[in-house]
Backbone as CSV, one residue per row, in Angstrom:
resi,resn,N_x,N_y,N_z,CA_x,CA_y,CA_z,C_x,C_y,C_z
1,UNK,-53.353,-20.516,5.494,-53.687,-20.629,6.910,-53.548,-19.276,7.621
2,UNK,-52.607,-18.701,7.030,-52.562,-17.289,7.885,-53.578,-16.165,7.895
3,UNK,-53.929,-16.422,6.476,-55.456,-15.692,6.208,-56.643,-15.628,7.094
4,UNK,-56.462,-17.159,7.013,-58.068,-17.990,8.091,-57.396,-17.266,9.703
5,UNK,-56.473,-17.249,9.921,-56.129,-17.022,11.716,-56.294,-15.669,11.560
6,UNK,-55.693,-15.042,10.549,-56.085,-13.071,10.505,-57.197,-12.965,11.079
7,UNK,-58.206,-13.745,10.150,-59.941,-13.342,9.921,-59.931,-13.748,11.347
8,UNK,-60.010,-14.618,11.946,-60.351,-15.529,13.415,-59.558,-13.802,14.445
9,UNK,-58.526,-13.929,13.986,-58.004,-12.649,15.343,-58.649,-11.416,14.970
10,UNK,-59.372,-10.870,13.965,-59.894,-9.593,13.481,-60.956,-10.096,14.298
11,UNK,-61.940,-10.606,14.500,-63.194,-11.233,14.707,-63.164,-11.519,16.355
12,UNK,-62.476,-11.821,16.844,-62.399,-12.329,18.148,-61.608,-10.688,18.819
13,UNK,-60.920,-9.950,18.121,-60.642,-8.509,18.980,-61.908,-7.280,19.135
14,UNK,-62.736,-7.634,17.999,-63.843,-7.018,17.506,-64.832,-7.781,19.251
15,UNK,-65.019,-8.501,19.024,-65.709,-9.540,20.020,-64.981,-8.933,21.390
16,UNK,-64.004,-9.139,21.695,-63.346,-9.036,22.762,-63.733,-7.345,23.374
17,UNK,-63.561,-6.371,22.431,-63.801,-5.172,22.761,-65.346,-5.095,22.989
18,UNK,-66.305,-5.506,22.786,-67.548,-5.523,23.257,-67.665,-6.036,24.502
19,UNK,-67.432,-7.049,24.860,-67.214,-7.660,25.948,-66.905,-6.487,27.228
20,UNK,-65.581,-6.297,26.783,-64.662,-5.752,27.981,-65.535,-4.451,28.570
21,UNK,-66.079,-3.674,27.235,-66.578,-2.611,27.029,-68.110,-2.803,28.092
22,UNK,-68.172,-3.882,28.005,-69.622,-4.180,29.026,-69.362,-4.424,30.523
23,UNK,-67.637,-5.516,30.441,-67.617,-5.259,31.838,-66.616,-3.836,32.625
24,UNK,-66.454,-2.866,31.676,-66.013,-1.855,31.820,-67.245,-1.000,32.471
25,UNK,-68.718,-1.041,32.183,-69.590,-0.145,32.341,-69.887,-0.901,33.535
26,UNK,-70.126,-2.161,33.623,-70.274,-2.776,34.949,-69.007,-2.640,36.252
27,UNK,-67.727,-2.437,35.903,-67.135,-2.555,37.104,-66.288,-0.687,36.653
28,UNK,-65.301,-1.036,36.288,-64.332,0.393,35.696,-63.483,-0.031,34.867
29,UNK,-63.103,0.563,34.417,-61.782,0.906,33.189,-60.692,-0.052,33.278
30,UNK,-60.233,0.182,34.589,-59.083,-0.306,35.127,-58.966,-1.582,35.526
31,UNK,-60.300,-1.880,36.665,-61.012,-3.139,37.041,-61.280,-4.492,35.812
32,UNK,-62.131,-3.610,34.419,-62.325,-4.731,33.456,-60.931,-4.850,32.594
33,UNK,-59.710,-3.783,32.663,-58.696,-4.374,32.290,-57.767,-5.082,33.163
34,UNK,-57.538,-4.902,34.321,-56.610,-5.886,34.882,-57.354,-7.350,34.984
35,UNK,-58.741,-7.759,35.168,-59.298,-8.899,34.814,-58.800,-9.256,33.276
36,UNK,-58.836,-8.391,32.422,-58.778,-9.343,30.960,-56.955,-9.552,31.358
37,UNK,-55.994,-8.812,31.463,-54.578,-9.372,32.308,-54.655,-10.223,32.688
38,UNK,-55.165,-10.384,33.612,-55.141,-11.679,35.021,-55.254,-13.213,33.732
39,UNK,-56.954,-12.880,33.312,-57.168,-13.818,32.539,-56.584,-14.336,31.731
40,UNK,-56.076,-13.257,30.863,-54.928,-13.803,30.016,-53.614,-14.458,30.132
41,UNK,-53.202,-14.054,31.278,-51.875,-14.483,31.934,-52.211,-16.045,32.188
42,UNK,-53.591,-16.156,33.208,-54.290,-17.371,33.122,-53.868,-18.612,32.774
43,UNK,-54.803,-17.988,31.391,-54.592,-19.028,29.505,-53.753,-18.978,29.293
44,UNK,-52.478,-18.700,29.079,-51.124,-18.546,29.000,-50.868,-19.444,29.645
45,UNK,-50.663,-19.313,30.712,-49.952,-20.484,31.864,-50.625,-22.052,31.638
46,UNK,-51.875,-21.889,30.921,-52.465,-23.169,31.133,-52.267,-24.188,29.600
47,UNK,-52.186,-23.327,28.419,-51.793,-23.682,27.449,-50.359,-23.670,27.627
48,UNK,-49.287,-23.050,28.318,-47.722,-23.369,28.467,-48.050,-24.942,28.934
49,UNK,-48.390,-24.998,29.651,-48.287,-26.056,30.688,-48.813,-27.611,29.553
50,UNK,-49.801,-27.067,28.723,-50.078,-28.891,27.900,-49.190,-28.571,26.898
51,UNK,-48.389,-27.930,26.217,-47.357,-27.226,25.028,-46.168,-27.655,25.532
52,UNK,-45.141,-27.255,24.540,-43.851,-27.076,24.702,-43.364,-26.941,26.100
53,UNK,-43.325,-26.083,26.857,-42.713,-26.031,27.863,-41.808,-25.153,28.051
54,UNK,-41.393,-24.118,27.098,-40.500,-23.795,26.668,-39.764,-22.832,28.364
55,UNK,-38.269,-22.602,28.140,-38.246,-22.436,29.677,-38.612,-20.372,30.053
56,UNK,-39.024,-20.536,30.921,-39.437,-19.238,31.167,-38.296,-18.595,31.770
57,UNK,-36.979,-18.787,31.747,-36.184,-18.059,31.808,-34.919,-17.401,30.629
58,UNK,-35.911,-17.858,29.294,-35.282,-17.706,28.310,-35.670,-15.771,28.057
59,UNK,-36.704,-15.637,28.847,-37.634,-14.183,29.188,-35.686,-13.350,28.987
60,UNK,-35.424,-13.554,29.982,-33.655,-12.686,30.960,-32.913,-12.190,29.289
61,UNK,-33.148,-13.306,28.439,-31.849,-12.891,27.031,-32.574,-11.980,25.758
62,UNK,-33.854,-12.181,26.501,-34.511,-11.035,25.149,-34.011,-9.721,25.026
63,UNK,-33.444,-9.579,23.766,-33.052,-7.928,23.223,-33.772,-7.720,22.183
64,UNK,-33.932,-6.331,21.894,-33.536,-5.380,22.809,-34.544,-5.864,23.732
65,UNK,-34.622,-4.956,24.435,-35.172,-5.561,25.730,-36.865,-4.685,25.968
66,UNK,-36.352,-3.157,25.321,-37.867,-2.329,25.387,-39.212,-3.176,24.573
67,UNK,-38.779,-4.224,23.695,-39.734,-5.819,23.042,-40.548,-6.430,24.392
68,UNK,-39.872,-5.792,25.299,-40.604,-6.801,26.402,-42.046,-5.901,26.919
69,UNK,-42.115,-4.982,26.890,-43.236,-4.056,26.766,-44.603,-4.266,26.323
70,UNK,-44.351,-5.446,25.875,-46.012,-6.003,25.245,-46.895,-6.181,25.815
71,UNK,-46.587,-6.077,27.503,-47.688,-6.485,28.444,-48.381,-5.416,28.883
72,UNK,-47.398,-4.136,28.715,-47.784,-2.513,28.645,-48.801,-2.198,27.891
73,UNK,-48.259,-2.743,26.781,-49.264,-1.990,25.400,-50.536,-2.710,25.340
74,UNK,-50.546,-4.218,25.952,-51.691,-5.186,25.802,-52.677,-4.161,26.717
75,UNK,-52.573,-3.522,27.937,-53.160,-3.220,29.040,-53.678,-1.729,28.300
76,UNK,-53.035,-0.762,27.848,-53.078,0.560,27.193,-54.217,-0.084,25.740
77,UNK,-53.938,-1.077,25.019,-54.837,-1.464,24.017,-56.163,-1.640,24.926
78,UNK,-56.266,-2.013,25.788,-57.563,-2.839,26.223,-58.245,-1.366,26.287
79,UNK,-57.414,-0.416,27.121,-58.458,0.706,27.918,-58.925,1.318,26.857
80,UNK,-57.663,1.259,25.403,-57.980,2.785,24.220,-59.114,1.466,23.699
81,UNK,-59.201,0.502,23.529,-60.231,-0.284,22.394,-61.805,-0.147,23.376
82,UNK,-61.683,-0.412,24.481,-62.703,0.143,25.632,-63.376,1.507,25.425
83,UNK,-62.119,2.492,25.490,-63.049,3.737,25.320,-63.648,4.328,24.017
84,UNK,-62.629,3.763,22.886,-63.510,4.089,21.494,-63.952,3.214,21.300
85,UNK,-64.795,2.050,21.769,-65.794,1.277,21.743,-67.042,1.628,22.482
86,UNK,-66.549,2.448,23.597,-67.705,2.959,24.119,-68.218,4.285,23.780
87,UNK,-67.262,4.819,23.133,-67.337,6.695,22.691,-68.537,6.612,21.306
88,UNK,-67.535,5.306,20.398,-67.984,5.503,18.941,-69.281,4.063,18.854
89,UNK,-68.966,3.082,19.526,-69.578,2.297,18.761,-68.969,0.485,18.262
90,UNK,-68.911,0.022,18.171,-68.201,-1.050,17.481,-67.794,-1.324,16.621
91,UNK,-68.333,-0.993,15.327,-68.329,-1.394,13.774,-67.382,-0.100,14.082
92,UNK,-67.423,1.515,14.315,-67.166,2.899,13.755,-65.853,2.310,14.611
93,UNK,-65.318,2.318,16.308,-64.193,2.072,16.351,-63.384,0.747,15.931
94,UNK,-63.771,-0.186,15.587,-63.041,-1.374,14.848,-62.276,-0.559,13.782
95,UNK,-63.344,0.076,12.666,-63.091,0.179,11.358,-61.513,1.375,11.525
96,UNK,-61.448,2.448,12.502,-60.507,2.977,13.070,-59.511,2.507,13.411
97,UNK,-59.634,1.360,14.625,-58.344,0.751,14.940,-57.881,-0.127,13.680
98,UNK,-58.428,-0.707,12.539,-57.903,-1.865,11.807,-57.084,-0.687,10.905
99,UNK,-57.224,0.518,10.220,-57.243,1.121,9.616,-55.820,1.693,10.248
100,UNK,-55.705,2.232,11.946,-54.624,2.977,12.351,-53.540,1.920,12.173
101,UNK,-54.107,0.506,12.261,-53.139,-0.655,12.476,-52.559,-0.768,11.162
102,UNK,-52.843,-0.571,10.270,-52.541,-0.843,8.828,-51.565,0.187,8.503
103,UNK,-51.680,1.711,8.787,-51.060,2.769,8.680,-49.403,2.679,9.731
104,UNK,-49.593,2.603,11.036,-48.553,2.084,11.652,-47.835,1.333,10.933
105,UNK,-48.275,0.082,11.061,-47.293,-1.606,10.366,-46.596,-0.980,9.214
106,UNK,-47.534,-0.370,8.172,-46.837,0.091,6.758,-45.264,0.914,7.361
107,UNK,-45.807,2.125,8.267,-44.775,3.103,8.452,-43.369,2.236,8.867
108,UNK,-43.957,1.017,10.026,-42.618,0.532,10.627,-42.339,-0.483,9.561
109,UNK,-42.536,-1.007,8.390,-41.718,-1.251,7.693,-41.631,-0.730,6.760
110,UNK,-41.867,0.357,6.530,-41.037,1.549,5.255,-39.983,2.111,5.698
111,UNK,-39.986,2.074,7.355,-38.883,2.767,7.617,-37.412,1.835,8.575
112,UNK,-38.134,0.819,8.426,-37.490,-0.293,9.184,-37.562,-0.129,11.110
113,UNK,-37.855,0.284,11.255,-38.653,0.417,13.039,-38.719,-0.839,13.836
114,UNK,-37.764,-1.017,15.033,-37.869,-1.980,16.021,-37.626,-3.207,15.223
115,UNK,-36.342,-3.120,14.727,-35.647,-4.227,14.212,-36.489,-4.968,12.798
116,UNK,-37.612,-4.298,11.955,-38.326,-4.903,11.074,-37.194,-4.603,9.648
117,UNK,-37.322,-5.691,9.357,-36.685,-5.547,8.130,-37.308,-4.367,7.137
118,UNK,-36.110,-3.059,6.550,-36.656,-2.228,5.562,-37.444,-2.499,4.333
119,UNK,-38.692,-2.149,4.049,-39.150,-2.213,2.937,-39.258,-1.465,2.094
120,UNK,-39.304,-1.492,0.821,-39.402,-0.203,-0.305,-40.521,0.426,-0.379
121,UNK,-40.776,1.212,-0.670,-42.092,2.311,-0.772,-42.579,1.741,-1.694
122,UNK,-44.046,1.743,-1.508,-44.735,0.828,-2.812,-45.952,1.643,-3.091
123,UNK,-46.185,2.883,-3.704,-47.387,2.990,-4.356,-48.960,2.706,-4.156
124,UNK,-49.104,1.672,-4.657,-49.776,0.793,-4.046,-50.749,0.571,-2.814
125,UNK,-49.056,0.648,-1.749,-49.656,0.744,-0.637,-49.778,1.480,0.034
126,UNK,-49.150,2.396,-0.630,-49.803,4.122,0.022,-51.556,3.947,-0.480
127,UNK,-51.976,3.689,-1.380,-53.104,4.258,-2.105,-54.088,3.091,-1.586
128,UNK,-53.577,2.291,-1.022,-54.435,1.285,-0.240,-54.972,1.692,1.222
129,UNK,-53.670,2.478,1.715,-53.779,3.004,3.007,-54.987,4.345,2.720
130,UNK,-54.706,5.099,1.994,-55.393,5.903,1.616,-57.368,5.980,1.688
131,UNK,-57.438,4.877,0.727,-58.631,3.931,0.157,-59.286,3.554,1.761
132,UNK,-58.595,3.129,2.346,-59.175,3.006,3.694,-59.128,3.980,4.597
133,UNK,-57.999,5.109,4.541,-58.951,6.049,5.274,-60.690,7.245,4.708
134,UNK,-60.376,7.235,3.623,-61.443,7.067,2.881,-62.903,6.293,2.755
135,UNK,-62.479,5.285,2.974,-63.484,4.119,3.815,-63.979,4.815,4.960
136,UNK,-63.541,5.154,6.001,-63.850,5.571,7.255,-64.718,7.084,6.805
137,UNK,-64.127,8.078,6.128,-64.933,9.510,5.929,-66.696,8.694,5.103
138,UNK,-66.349,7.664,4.506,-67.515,7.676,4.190,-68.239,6.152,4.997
139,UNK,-68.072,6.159,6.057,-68.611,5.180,6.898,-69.223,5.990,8.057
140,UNK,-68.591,7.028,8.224,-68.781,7.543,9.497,-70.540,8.992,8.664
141,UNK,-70.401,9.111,7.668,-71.358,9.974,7.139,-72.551,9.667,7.138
């Protein structure tokens, strides 16, 4: 199942950055990201509401606490997936961001980063990481 939801969230961020990227050229930068915010906050509230319930003041005990930042980085993702969607292209910046995303994740758990459990260096997945930036020199040619 986690496979099938990967593919579904690879596919729908791919999607999403076209989108935004259109109502970015139609309104601004800033404008088509605080709408995808708003919106999202939205859907959030509206799926809390038929769900769990869970209490929204459980927010106060989260540590560390710089974890809470996700709403930062959601807003900073929208503008950087916006502008190398509009610089490069779709397919050329996807294949970039999936690729930087893969390189990151590896680093923060090789090195154990923001509480991720340490992992061992694996070969492997250096030469996987590799293989895909490789992918990109010969995608972009």
């Amino acid at each position: 199942m986690g496979l099938i939801i990967a593919l579904i969230s690879g596919a729908l961020m791919s999607i999403q950055g076209v989108f935004n990227t259109e109502v970015t050229d139609q309104t601004s930068i800033w404008v088509a990201a605080g709408w995808v915010q708003l919106t999202a906050f939205i859907t959030c509230v509206a799926i809390w509401l038929f769900t769990g319930r869970q209490p929204i003041g459980g927010l106060m005990a989260v540590t560390p606490r710089y974890v809470m930042l996700g709403g930062i980085l959601g807003a900073l993702i929208t503008y950087t997936v916006v502008r190398s969607m509009s610089g490069l292209g779709p397919a050329q910046a996807s294949i970039l961001i999936v690729v930087s995303q893969i390189v990151v994740a590896y680093c923060i758990e090789l090195f154990g980063l923001f509480g991720v459990d340490k992992a061992d260096f694996e070969w492997r997945k250096l030469i996987g990481a590799a293989v895909a930036v490789a992918g990109i020199i010969i995608f972009r040619k």
